[in-house]
PDB file with one MODEL, atoms N, CA, C and O in Angstrom:
MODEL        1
ATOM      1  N   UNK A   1      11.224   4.829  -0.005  1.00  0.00           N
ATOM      2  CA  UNK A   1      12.066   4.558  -1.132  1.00  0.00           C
ATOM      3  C   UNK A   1      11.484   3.399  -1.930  1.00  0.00           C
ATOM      4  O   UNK A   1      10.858   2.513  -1.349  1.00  0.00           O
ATOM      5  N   UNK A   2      11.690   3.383  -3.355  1.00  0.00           N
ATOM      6  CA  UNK A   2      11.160   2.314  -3.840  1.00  0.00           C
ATOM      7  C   UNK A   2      11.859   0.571  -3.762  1.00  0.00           C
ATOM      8  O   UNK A   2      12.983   0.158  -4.045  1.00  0.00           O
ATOM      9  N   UNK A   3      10.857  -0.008  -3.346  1.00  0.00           N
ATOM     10  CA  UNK A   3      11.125  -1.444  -3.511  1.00  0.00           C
ATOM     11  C   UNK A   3      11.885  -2.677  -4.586  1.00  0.00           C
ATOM     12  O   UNK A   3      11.475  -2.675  -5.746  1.00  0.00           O
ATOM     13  N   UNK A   4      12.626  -3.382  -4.327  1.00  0.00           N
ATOM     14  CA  UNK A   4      13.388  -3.722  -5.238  1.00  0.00           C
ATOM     15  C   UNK A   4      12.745  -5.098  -5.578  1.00  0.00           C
ATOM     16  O   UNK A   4      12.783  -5.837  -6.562  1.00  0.00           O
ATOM     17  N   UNK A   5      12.148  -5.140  -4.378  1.00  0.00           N
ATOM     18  CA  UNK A   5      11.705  -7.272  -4.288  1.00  0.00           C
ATOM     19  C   UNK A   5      10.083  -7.096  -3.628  1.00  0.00           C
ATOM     20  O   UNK A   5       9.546  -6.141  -3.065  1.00  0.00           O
ATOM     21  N   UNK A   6       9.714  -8.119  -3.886  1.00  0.00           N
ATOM     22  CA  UNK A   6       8.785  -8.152  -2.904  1.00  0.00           C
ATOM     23  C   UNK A   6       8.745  -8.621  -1.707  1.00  0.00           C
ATOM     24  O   UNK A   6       7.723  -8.569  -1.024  1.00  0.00           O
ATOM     25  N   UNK A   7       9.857  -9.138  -1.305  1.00  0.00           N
ATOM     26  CA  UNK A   7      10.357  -9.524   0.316  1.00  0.00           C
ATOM     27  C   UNK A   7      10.251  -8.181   0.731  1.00  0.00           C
ATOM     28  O   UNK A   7       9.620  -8.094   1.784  1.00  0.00           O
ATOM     29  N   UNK A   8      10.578  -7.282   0.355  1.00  0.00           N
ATOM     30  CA  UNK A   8      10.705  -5.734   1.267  1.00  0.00           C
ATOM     31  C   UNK A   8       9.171  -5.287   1.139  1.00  0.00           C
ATOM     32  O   UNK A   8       9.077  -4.066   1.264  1.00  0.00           O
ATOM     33  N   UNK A   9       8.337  -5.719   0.995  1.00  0.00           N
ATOM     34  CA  UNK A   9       7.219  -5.051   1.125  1.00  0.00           C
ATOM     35  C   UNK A   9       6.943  -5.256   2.531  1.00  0.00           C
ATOM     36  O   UNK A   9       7.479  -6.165   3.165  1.00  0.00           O
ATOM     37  N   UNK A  10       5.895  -4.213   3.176  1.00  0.00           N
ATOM     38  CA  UNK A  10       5.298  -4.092   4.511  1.00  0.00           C
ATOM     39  C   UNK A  10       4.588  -5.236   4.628  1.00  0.00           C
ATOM     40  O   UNK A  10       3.916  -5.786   3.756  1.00  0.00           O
ATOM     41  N   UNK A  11       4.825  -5.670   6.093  1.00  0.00           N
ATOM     42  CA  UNK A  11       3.968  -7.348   6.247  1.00  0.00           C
ATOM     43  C   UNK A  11       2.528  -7.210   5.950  1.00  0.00           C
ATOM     44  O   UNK A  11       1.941  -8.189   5.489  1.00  0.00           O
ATOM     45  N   UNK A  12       1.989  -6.277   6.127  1.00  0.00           N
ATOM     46  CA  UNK A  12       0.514  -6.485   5.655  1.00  0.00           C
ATOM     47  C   UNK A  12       0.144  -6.332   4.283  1.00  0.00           C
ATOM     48  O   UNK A  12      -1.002  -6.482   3.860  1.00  0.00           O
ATOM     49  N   UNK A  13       1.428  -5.945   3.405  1.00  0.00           N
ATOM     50  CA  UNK A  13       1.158  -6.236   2.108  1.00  0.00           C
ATOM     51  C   UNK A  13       1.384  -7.783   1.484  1.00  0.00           C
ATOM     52  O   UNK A  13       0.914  -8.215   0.431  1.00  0.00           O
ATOM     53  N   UNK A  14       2.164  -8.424   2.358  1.00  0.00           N
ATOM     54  CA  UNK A  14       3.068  -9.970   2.176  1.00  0.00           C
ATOM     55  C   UNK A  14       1.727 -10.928   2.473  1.00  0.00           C
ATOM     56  O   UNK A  14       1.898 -12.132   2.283  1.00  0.00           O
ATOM     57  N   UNK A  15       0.512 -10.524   2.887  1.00  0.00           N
ATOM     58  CA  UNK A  15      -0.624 -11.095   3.682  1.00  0.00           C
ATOM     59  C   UNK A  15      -1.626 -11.550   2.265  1.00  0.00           C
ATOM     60  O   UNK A  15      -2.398 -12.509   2.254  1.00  0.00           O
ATOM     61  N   UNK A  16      -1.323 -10.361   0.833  1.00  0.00           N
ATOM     62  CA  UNK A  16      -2.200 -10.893  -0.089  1.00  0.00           C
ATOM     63  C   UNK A  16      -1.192 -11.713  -1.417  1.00  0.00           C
ATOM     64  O   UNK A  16      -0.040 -12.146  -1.459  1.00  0.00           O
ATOM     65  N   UNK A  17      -2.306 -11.634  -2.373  1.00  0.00           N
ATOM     66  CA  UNK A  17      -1.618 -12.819  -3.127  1.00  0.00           C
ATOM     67  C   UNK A  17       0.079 -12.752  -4.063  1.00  0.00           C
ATOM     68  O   UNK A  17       0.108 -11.746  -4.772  1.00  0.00           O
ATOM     69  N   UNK A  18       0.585 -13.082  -4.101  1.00  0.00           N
ATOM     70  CA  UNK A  18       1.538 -12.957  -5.420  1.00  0.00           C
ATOM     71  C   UNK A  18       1.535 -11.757  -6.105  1.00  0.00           C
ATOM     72  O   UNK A  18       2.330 -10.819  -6.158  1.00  0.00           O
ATOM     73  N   UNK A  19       0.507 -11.984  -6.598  1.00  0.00           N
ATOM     74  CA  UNK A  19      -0.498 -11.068  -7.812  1.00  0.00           C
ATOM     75  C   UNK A  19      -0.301  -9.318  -7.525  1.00  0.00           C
ATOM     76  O   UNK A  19       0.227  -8.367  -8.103  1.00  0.00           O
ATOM     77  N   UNK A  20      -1.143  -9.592  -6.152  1.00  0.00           N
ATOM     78  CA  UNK A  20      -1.366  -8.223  -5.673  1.00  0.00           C
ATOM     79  C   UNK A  20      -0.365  -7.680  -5.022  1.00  0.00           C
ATOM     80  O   UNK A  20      -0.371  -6.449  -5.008  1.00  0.00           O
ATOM     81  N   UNK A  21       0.721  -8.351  -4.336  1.00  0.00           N
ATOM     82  CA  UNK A  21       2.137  -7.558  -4.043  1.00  0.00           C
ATOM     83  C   UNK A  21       2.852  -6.773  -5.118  1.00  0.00           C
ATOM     84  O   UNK A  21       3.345  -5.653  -4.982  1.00  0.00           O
ATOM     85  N   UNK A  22       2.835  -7.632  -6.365  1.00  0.00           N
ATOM     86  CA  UNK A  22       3.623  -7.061  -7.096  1.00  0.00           C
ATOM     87  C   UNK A  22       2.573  -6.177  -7.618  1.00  0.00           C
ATOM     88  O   UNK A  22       3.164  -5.102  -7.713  1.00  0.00           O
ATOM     89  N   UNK A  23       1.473  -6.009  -7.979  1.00  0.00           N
ATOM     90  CA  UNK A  23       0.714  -4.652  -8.443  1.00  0.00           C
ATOM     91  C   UNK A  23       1.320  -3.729  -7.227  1.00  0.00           C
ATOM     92  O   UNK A  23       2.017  -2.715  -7.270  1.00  0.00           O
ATOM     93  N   UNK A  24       0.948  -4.248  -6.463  1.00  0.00           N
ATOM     94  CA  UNK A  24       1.287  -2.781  -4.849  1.00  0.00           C
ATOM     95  C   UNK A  24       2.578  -2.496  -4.887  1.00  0.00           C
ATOM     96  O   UNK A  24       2.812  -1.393  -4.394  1.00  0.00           O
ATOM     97  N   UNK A  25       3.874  -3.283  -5.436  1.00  0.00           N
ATOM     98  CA  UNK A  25       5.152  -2.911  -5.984  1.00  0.00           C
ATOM     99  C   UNK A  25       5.110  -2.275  -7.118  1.00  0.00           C
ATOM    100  O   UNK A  25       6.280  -1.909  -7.231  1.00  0.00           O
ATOM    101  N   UNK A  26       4.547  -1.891  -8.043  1.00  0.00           N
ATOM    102  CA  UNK A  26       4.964  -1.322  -9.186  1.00  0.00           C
ATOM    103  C   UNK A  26       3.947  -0.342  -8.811  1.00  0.00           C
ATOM    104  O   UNK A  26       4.396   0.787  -8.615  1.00  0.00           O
ATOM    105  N   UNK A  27       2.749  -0.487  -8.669  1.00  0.00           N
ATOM    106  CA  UNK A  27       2.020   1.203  -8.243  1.00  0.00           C
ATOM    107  C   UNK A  27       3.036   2.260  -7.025  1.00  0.00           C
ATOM    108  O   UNK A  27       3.323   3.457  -6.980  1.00  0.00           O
ATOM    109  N   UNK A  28       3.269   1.328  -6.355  1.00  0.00           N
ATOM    110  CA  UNK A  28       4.505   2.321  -4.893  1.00  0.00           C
ATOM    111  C   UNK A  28       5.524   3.035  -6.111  1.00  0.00           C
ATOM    112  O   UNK A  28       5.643   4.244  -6.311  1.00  0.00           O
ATOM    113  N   UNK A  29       6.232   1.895  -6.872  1.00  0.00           N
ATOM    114  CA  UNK A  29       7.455   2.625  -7.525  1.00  0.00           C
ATOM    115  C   UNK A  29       7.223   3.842  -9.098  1.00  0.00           C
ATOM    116  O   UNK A  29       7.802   4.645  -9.829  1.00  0.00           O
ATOM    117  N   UNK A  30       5.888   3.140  -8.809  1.00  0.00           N
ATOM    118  CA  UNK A  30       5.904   4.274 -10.188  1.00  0.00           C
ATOM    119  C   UNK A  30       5.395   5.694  -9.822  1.00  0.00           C
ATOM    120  O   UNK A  30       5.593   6.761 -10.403  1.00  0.00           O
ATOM    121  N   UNK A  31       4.679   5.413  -8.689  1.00  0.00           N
ATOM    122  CA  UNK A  31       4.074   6.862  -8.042  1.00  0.00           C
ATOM    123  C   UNK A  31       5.374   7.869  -7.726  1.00  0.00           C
ATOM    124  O   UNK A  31       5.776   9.010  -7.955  1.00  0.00           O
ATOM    125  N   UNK A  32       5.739   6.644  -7.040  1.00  0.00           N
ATOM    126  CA  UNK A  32       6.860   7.697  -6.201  1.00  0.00           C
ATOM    127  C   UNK A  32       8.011   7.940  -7.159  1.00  0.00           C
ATOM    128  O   UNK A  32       8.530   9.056  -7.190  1.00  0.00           O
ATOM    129  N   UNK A  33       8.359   7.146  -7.793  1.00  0.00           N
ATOM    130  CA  UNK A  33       9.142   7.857  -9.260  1.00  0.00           C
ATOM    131  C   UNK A  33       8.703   9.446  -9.585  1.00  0.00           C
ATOM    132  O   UNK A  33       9.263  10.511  -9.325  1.00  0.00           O
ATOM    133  N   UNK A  34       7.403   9.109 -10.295  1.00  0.00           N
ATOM    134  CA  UNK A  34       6.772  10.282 -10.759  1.00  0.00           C
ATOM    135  C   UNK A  34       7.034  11.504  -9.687  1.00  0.00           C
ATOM    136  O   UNK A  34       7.509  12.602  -9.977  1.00  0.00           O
ATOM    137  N   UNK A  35       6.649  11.100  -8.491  1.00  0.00           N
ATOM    138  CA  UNK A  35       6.447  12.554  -7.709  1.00  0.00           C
ATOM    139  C   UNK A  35       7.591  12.816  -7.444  1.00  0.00           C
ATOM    140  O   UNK A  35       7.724  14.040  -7.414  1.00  0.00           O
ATOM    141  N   UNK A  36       8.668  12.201  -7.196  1.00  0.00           N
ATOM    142  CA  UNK A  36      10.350  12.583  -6.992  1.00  0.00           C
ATOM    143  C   UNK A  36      10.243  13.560  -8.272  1.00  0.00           C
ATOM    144  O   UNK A  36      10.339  14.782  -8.168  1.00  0.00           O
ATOM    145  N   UNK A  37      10.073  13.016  -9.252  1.00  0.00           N
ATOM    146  CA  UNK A  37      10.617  13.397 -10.788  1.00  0.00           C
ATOM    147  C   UNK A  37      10.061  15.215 -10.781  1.00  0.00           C
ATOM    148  O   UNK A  37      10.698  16.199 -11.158  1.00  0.00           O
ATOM    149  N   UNK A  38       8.799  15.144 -10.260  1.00  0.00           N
ATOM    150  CA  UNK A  38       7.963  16.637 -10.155  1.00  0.00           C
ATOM    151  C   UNK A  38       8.153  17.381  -8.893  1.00  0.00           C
ATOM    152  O   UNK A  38       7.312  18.173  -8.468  1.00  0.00           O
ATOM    153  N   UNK A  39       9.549  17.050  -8.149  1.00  0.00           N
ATOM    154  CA  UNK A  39       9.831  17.875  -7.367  1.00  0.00           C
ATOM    155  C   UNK A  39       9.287  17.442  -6.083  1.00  0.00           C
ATOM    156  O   UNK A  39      10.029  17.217  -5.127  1.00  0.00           O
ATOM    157  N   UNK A  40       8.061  17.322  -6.028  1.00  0.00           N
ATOM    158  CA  UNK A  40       6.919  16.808  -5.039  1.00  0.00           C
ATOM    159  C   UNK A  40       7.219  16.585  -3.811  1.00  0.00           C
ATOM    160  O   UNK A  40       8.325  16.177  -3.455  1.00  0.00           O
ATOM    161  N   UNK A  41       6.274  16.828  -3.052  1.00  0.00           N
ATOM    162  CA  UNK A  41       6.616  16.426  -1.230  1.00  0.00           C
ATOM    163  C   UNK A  41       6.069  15.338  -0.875  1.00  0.00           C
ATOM    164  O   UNK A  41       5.179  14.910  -1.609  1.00  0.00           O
ATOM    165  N   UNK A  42       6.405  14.628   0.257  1.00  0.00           N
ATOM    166  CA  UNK A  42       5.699  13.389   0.945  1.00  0.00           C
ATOM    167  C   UNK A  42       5.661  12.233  -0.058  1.00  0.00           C
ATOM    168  O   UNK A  42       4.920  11.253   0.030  1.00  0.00           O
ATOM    169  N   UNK A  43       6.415  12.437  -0.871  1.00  0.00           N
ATOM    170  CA  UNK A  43       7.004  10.913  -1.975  1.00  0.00           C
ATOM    171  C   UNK A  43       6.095   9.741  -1.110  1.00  0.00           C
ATOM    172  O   UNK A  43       4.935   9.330  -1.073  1.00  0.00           O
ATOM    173  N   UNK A  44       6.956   9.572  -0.672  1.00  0.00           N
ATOM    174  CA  UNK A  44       6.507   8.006   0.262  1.00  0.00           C
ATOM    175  C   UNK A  44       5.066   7.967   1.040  1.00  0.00           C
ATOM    176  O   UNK A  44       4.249   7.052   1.143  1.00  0.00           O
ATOM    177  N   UNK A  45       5.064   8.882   1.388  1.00  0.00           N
ATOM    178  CA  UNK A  45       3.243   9.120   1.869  1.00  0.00           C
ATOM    179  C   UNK A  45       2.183   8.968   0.701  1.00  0.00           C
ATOM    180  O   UNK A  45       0.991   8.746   0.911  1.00  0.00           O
ATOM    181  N   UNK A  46       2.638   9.085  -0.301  1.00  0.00           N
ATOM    182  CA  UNK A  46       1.542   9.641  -1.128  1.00  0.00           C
ATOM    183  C   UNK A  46       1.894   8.243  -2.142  1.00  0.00           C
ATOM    184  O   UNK A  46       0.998   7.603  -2.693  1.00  0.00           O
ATOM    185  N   UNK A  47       3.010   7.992  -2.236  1.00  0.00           N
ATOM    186  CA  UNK A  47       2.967   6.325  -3.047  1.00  0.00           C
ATOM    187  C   UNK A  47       2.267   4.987  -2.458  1.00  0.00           C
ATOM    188  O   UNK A  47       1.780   4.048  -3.087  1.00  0.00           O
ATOM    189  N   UNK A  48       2.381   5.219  -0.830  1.00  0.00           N
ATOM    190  CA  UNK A  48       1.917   4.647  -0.324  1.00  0.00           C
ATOM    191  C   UNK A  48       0.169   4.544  -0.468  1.00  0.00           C
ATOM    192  O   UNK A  48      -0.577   3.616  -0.780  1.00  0.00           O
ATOM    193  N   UNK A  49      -0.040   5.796  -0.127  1.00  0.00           N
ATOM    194  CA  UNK A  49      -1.715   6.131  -0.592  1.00  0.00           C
ATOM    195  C   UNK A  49      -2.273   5.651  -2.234  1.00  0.00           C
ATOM    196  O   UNK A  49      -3.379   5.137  -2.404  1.00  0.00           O
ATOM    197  N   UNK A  50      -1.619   5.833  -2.992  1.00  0.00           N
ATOM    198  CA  UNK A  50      -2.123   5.253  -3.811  1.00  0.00           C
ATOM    199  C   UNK A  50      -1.721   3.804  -4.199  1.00  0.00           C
ATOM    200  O   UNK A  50      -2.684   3.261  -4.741  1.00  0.00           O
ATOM    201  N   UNK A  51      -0.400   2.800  -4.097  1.00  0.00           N
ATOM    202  CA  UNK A  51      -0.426   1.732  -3.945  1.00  0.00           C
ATOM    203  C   UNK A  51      -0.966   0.857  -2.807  1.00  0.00           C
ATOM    204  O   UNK A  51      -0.718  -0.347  -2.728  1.00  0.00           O
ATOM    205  N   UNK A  52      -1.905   1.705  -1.715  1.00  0.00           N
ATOM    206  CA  UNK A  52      -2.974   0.959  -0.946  1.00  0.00           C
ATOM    207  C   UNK A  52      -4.364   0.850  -1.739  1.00  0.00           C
ATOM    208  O   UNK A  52      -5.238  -0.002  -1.581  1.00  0.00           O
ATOM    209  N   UNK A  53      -4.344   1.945  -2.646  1.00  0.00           N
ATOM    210  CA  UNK A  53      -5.655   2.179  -3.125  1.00  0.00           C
ATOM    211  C   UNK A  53      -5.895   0.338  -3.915  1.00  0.00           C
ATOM    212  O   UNK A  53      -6.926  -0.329  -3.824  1.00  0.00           O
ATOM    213  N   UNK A  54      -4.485  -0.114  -4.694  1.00  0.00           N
ATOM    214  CA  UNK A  54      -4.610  -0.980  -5.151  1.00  0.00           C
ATOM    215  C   UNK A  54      -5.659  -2.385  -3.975  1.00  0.00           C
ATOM    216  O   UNK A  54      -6.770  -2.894  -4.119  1.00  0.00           O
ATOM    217  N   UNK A  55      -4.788  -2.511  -3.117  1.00  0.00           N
ATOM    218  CA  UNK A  55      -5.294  -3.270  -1.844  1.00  0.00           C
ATOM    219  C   UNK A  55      -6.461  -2.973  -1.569  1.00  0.00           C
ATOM    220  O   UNK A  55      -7.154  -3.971  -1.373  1.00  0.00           O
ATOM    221  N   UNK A  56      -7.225  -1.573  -1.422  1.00  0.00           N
ATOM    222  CA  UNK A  56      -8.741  -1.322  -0.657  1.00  0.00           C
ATOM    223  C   UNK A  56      -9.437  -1.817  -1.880  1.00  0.00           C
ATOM    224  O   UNK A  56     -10.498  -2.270  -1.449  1.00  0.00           O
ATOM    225  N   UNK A  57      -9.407  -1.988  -3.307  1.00  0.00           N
ATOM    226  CA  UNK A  57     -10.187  -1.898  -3.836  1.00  0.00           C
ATOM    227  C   UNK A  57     -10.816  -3.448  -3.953  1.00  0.00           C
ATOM    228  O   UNK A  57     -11.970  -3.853  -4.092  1.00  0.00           O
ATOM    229  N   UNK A  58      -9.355  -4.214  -3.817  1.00  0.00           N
ATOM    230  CA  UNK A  58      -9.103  -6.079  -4.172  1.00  0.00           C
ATOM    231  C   UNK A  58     -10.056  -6.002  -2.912  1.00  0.00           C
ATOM    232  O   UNK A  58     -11.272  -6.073  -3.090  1.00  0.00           O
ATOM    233  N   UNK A  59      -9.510  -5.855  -1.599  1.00  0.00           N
ATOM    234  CA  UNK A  59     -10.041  -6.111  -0.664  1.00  0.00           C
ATOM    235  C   UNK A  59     -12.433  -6.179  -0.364  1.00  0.00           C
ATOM    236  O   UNK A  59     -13.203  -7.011   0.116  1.00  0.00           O
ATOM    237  N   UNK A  60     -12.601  -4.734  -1.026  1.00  0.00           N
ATOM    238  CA  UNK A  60     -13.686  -4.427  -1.349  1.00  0.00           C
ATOM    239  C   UNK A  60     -14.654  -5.379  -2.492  1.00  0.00           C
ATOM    240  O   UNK A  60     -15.800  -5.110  -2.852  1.00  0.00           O
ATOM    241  N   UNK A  61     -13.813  -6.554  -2.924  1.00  0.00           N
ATOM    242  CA  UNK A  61     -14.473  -7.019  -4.073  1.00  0.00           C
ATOM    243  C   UNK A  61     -14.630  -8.404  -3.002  1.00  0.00           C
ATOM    244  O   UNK A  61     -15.443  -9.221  -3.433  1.00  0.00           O
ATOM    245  N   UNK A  62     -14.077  -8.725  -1.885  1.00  0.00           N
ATOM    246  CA  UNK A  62     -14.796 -10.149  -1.063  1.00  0.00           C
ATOM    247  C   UNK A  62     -13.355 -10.801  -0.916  1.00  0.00           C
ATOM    248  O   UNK A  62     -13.255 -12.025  -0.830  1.00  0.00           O
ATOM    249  N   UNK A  63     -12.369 -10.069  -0.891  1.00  0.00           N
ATOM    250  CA  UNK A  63     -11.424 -11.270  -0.676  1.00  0.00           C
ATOM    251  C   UNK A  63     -11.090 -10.871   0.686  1.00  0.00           C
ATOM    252  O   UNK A  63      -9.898 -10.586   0.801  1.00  0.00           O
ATOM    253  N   UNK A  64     -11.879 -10.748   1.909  1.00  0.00           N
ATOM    254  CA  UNK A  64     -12.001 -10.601   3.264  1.00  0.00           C
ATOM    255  C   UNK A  64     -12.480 -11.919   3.950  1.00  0.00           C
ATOM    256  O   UNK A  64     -13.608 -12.328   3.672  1.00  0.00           O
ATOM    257  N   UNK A  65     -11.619 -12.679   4.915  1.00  0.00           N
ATOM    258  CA  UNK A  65     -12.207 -13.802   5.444  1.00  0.00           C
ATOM    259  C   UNK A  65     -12.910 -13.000   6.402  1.00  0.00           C
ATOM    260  O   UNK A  65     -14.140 -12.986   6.349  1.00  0.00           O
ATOM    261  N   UNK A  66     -12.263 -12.285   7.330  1.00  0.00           N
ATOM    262  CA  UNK A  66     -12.801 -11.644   8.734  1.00  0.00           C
ATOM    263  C   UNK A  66     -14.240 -11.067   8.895  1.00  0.00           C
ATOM    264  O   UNK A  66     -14.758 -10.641   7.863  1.00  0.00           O
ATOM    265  N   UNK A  67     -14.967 -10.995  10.074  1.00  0.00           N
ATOM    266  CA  UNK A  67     -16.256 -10.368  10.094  1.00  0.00           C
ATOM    267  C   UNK A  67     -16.406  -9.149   9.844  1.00  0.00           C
ATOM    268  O   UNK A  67     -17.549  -8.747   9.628  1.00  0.00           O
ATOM    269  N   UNK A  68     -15.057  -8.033   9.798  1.00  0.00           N
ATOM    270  CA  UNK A  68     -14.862  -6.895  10.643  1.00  0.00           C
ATOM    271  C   UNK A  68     -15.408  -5.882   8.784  1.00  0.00           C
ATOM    272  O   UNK A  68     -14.999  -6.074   7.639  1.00  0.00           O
ATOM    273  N   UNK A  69     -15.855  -5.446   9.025  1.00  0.00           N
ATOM    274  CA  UNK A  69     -15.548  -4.638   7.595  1.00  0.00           C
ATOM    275  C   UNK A  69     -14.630  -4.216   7.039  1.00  0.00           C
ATOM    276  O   UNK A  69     -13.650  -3.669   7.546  1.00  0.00           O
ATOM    277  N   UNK A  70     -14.882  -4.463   5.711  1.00  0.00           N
ATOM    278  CA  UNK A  70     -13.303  -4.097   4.876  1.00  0.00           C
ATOM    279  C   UNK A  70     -12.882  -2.768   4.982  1.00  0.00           C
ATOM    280  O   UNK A  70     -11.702  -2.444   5.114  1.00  0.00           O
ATOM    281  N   UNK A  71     -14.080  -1.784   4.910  1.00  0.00           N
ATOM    282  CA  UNK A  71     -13.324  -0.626   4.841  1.00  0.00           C
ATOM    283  C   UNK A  71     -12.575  -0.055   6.687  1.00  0.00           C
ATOM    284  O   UNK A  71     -11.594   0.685   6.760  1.00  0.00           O
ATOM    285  N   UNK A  72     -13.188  -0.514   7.733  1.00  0.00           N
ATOM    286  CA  UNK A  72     -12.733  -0.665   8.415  1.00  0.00           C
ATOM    287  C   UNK A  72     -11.375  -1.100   9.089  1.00  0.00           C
ATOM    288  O   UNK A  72     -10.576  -0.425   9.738  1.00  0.00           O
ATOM    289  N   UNK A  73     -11.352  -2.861   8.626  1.00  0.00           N
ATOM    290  CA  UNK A  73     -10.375  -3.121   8.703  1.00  0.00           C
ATOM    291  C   UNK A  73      -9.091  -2.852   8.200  1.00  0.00           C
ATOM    292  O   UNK A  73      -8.027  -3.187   8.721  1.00  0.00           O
ATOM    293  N   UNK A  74      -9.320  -1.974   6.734  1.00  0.00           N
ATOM    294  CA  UNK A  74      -8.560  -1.806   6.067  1.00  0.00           C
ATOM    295  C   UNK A  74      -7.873  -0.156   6.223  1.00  0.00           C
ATOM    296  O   UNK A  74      -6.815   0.242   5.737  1.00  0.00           O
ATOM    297  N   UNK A  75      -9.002   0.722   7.185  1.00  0.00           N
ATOM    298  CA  UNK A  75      -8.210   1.612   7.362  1.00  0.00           C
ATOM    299  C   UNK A  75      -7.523   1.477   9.304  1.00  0.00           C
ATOM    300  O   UNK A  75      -6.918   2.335   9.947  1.00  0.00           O
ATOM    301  N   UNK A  76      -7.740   0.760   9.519  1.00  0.00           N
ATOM    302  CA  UNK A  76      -7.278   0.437  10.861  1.00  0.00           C
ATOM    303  C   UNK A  76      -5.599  -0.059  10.472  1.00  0.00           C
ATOM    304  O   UNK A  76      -4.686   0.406  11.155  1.00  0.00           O
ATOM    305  N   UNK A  77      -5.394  -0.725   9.689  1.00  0.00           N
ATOM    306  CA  UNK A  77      -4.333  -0.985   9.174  1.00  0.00           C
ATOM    307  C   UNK A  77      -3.626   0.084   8.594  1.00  0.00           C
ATOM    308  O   UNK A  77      -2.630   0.430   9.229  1.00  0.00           O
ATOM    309  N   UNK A  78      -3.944   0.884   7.252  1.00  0.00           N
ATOM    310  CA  UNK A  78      -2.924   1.773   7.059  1.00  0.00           C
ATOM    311  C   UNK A  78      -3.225   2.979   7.976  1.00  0.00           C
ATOM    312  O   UNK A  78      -2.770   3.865   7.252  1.00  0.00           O
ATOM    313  N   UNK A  79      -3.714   3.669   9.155  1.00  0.00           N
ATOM    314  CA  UNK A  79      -3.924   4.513   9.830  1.00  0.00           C
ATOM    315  C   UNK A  79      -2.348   3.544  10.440  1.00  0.00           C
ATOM    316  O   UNK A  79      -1.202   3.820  10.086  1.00  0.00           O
ATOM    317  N   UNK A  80      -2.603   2.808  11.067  1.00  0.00           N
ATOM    318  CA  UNK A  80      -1.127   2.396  11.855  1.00  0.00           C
ATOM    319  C   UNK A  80      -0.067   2.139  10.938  1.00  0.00           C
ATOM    320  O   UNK A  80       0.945   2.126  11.639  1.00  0.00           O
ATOM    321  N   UNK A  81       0.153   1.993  10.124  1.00  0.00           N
ATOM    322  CA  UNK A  81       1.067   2.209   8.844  1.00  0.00           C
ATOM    323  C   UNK A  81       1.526   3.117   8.607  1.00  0.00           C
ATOM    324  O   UNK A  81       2.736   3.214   8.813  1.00  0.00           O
ATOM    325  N   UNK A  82       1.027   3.875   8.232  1.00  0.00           N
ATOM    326  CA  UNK A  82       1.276   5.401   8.222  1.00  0.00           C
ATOM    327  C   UNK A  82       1.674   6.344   9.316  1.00  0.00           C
ATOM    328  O   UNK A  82       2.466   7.259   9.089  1.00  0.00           O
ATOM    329  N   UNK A  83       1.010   6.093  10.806  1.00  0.00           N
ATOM    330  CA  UNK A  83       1.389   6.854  11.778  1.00  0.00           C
ATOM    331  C   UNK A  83       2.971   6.404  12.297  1.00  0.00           C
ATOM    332  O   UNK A  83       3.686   7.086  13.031  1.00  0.00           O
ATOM    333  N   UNK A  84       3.368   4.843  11.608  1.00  0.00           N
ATOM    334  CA  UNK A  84       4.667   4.702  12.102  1.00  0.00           C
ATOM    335  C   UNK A  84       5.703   5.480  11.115  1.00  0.00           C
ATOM    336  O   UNK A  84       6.866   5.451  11.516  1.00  0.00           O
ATOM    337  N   UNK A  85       5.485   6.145   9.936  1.00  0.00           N
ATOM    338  CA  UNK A  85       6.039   6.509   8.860  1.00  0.00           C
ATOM    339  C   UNK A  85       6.471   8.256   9.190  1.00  0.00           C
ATOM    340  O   UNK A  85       7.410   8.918   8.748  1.00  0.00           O
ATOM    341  N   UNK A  86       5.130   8.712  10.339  1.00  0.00           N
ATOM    342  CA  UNK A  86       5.677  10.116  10.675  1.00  0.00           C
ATOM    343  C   UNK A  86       6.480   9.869  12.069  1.00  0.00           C
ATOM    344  O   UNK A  86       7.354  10.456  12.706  1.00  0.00           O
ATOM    345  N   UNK A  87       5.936   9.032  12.158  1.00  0.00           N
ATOM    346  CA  UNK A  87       6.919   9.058  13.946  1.00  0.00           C
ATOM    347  C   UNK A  87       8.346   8.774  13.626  1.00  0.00           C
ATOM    348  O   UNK A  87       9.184   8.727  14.526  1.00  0.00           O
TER     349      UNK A  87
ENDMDL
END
C-alpha cells in the first residue's frame, strides 16, 4: 500500500539520505497508483521493483561504505525483502 510518511518506509530504505527516501516514496506511490489504476497484478511487488531501482542506481554511483559489492549487496537485501512480502 502506498506510504504516507517516510517513517513507514522499510528499514533499509530509512538507512539512505533524506533525499533518497522520499524519491523511493514517491516512485513506490506513483507506480503503484498507476498499476492499481490499470487493473494490474502484484501492485506492491512491482512498485517496490521499481522504487528500488531508485536505490540500486544511487547506490551504484559510490555511496557504498562496505567492501561487499553494490550490486551484491544490494540484491541480498531486496531478495530478503521481497521473499518476506510472499511469505
Amino acid at each position: 500500500m502506498p506510504y504516507k510518511s517516510v517513517k513507514e518506509l522499510p528499514s533499509y530504505v530509512k538507512k539512505y539520505s533524506p533525499k533518497l527516501q522520499r524519491q523511493f516514496m514517491h516512485v513506490f506511490n506513483s507506480t503503484y497508483a498507476k498499476i492499481i489504476k490499470e487493473g494490474g497484478k502484484n501492485a506492491e511487488k512491482r512498485a517496490f521493483m521499481a522504487a528500488n531501482s531508485v536505490l540500486k542506481k544511487r547506490f551504484a554511483k559510490g555511496q557504498n561504505s562496505s567492501s561487499e559489492s553494490h550490486n551484491d549487496y544490494f540484491n541480498r537485501l531486496i531478495d530478503g525483502f521481497l521473499g518476506n512480502l510472499d511469505g
